[in-house]
N, C-alpha and C positions, 0 to 999 in steps of 0.2 A: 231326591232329598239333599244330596249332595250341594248340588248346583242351588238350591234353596235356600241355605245354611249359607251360604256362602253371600249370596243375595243381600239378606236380609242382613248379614252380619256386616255388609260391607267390603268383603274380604276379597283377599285374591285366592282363586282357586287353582291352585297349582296340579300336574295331571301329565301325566305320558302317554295319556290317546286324548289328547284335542278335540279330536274328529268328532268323540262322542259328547261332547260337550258343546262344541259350537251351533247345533243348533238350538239350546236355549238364548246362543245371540242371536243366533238366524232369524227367531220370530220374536225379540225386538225387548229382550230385557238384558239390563243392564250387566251382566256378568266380568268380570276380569279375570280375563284367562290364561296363565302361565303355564309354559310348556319345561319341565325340571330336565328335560332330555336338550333344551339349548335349540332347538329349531321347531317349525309349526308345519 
């Protein structure tokens, strides 16, 4: 829902585990993803 909200809002979705996130880019939607910790 997170990564949803985020989607549809247009937003950047800022986060300290990446890892779990990136496979909503994985399979192929647009997400923008910020890591608050400085590295990915």
């Amino acid at each position: 829902m997170i990564a949803g909200i985020a989607i549809a809002g247009n937003l950047t979705l800022i986060s300290g585990n990446t890892a779990h996130f990136q496979r909503i880019i994985d399979i192929g939607y647009p997400l923008d993803l910020g890591n608050w910790r400085g590295n990915n």
